[in-house]
C-alpha positions in Angstrom: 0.0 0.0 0.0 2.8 1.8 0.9 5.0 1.4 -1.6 1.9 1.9 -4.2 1.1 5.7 -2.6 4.8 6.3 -3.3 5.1 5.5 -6.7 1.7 7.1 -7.9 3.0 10.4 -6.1 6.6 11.0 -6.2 6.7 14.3 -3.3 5.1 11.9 -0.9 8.3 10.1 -1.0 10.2 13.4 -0.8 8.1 14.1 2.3 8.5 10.3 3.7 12.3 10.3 3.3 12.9 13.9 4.7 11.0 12.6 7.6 12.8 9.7 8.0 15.9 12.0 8.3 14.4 14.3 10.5 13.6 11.8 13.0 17.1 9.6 13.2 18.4 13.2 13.4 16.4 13.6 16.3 17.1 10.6 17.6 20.8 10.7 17.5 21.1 14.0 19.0 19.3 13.1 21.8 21.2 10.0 22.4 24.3 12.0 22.0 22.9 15.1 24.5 22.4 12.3 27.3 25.8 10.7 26.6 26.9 14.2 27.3 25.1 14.4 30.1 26.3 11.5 31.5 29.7 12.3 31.5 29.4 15.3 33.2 27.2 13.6 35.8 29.8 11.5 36.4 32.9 14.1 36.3 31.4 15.5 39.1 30.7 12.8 40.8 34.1 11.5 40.3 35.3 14.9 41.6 33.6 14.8 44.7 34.6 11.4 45.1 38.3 12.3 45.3 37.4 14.4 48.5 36.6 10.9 50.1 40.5 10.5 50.6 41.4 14.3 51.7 38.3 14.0 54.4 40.4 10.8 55.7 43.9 13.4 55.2 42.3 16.3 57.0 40.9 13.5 60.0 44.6 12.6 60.4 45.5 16.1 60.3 43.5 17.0 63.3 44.7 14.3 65.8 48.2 15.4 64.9 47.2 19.0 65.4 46.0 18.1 68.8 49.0 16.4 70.0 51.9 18.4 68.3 53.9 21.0 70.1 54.4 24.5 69.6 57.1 23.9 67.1 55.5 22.3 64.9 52.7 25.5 64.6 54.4 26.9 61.8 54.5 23.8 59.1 51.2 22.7 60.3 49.7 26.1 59.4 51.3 26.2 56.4 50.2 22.8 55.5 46.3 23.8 56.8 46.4 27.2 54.4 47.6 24.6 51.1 44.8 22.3 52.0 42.5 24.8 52.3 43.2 26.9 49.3 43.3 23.1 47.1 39.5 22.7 48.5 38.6 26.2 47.9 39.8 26.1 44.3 38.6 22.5 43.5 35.1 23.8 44.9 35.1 27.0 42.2 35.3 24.1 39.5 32.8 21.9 40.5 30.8 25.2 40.9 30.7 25.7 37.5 29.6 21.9 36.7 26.7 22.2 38.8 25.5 25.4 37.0 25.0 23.5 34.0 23.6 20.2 35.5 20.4 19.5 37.5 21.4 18.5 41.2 21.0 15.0 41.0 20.7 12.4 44.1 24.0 11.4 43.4 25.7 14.6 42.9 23.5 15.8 46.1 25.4 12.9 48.7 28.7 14.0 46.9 28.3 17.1 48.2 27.6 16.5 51.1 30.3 14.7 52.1 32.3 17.6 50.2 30.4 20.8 52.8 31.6 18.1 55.5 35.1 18.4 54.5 35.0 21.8 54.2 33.4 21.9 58.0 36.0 19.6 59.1 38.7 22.0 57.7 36.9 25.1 59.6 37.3 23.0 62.9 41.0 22.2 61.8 41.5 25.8 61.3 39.7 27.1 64.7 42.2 24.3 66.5 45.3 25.7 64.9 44.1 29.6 65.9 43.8 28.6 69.5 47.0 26.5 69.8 48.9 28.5 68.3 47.9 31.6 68.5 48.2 32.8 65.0 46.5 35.7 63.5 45.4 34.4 60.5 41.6 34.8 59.9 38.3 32.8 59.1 36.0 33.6 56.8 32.9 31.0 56.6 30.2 31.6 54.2 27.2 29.8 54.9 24.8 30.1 51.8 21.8 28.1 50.8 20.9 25.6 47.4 17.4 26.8 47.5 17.2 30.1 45.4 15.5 32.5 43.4 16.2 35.0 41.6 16.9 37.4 44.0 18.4 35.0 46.3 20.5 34.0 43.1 21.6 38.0 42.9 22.1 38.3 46.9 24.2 35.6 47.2 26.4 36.1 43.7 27.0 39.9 45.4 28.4 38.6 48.7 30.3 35.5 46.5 32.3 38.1 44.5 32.9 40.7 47.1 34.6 37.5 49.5 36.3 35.9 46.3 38.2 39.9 46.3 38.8 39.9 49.4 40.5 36.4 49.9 42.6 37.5 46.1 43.8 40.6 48.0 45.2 39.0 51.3 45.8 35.1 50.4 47.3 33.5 53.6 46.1 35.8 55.7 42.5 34.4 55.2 41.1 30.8 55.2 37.9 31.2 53.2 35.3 28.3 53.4 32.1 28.5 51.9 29.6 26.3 53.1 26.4 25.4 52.3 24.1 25.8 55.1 20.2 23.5 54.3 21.7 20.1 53.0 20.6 18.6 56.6 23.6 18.0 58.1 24.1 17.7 61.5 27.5 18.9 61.9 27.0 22.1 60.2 23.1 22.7 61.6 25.1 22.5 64.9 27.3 25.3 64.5 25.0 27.5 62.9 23.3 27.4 66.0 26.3 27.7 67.9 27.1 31.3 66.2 23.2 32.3 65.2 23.2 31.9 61.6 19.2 32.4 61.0 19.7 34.0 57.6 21.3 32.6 54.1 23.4 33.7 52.8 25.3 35.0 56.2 29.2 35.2 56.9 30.8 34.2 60.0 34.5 35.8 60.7 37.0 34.6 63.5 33.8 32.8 65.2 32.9 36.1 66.2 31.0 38.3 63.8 28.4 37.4 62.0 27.3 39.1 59.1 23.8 39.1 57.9 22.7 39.1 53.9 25.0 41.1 51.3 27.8 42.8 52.6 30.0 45.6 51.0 33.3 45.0 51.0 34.7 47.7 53.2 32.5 46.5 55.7 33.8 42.8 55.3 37.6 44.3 55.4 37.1 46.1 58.6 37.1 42.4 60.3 40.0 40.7 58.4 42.7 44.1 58.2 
């Protein structure tokens, strides 16, 4: 029947083969969009996966911290700051995957068990203030994953303004952004401990916290 219709009208066939075309186009670019979007699925995955082994690094790190002398303050400070500033630029990487890819269940517990790191370094970092005394400041940012558009603005502001900040005075700052609603216990606990009630909010030294966007004069004040 088919074949018939085809032969008494020529264009149908036209029409029937640049259908046919149409569709395997369609077809093969959408299996090639979700290959695509696999792998970057699973490059961030795999990214946050390789935090697994620094979380065990930065454990370590902290019963040393608790049992080394005074001596030692210097090298163990340095080491902290290198850690720190490796997490901090790995975490500006997988930033940018996650703006191009929905937040999946599996890139949701990765991240998770990345804001615990980064918690774990805060407390590594508080440890190392107090026991040796060093000046060097801490700048948490606590933000939250549920946004809108002016959330999205707010919290872009006060990203920028700390980004400057940390370029401007490198070791003198250990910035750690953290985010705040993923239901973790760890970080719900200090957040209570230093009153965060408002995303995004900065905490500096354990001392100040700062409320919403910031400018950056009044952010420098704290960390000069």
């Amino acid at each position: 029947m088919v074949y018939q219709i085809i032969k008494n009208y020529p264009r149908f066939r036209v029409f029937l083969d640049s259908l046919i075309i149409t569709i395997l186009i369609l077809i093969i670019g959408f299996f090639i969009g979700y290959y695509i979007e696999y792998l970057r699925t699973n490059s961030i995955v795999e990214n946050y996966k390789n935090f697994e082994i620094s979380a065990l690094d930065l454990k370590l790190q902290n019963y040393y911290y608790q049992i080394m002398d005074d001596a030692s303050c210097k090298q163990a400070i340095e080491q902290n700051f290198i850690f720190a500033d490796n997490i901090y630029k790995t975490g500006l990487d997988l930033e940018r995957y996650e703006n191009v890819n929905e937040l999946t269940k599996d890139i949701l517990l990765e991240k998770k068990r990345y804001v615990l790191l980064k918690t774990e370094l805060w407390l590594n970092s508080i440890l190392l203030k107090k026991k040796c005394n060093n000046p060097f400041h801490t700048v948490v940012y606590v933000y939250t994953q549920k946004t809108d558009t002016k959330k999205d603005a707010e919290q872009g502001a006060i990203s920028n303004v700390l980004k400057k900040i940390k370029e401007e005075n490198g070791n003198k700052i250990i910035l750690i952004p953290i985010a705040g609603d993923l239901g973790l216990d760890a970080v719900e606990m200090q957040m209570q401990i230093y009153n965060v009630t408002y995303f995004p909010s900065v905490i500096i030294d354990e001392k100040i916290v700062l409320k919403g966007f910031q400018k950056l004069e009044e952010i420098e004040k704290y960390v000069k």
